[in-house]
N, C-alpha and C positions, 0 to 999 in steps of 0.2 A: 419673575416667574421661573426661568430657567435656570438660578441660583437657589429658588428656593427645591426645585428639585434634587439640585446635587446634595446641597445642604439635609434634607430627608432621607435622600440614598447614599449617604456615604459611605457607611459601612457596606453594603453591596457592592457598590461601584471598586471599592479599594479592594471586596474579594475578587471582583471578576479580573478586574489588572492583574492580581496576585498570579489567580491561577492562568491566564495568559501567558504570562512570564514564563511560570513553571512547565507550563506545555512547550511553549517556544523552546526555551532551554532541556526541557527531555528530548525532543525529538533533533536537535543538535546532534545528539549522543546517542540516541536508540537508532533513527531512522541511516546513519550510517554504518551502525554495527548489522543492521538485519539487511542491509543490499550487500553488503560484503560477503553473507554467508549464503546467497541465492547459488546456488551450482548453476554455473556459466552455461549449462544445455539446458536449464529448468523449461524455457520456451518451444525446446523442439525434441526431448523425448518423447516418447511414447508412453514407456511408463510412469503413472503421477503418481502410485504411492510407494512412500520411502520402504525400503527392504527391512528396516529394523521396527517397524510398527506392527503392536502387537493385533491377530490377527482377530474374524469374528466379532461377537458385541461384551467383552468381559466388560467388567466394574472399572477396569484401568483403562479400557480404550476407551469407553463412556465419558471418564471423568477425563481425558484426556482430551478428545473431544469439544466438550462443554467448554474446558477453559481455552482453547486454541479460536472457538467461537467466538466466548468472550472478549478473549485479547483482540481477536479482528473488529468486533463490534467497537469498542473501544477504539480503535487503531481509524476507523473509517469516519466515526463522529468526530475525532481528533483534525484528521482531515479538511473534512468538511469546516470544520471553524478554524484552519488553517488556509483554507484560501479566503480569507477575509482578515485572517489574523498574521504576522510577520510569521514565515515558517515555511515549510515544506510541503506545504499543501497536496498536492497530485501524487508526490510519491508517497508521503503517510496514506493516502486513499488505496493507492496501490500497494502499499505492505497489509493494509488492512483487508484487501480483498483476496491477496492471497493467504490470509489464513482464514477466511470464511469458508466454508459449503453450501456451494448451489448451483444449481445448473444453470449451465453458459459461465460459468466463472473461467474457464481458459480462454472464449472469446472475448468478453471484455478485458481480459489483463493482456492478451495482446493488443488489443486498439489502445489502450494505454500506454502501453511500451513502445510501440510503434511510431509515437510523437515523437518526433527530435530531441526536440527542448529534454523530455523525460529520460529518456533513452541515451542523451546527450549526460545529463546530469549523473545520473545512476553508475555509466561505466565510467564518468570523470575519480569517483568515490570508491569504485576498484582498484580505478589503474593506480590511486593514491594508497590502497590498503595491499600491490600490488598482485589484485586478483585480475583472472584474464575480462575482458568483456563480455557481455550477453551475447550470447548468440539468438539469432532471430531466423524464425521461419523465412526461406524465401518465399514470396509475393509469388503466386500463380498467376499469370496471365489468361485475364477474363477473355472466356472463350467469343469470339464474335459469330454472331451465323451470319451465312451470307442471304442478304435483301433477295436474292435473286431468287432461292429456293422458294 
């Protein structure tokens, strides 16, 4: 029964492997060229949009837009079938969410960055490209009230 499965899906089964590969092996190559070019304060400026982007709603910031969407769309379902798949899983999620729009997008990419392991990984592929580390908000200590009051 389960021979004759493969035997009927074979040609799927051998596209899905195919494009596995090719994901696995693109984001080899993409996911450490796009953390090398994150500007090491990305996390603790103030200001989030880049000075050279054109201003207002034109046709170019539109269409500029859409595909930066697109690419994070893409970049987060990549992702996401990379934490089951051999690959970079969490940080393609997090290259992907930083090229989305939507509100709370700078709290989640900190709770993301904020994991070790990630955080760990991301500046290992700086120091190697020999960009400086992220830098990270420091942690505010939760204010306690006192029981007493």
């Amino acid at each position: 029964m389960i021979f004759e499965f493969f035997r009927v899906h074979q040609a799927s089964l051998w596209l899905i492997g195919a494009l596995s590969v090719i994901v696995f092996a693109g984001t080899l190559v993409a996911i450490p060229m796009l953390v090398i070019h994150i500007p090491a304060d990305y996390f603790t400026r103030r200001r989030r949009t880049p000075e050279g982007s054109p201003k207002g709603y034109s046709a170019v910031r539109l269409v500029g837009l859409i595909l930066k969407n697109l690419s994070g769309i893409i970049f987060v379902l990549s992702g996401i079938a990379l934490l089951v798949l051999p690959g970079q899983g969490i940080i393609t999620l997090l290259i992907g969410i930083m090229l989305l729009n939507f509100p709370g997008k700078l709290a989640l990419q900190r709770r993301i960055i904020e994991q070790q392991s990630v955080l760990h990984a991301i500046n290992w592929m700086r120091l190697k490209a020999r960009k400086p580390a992220l830098k990270l908000p420091r942690k505010r200590p939760r204010s306690r009230k006192n029981k007493a009051d």
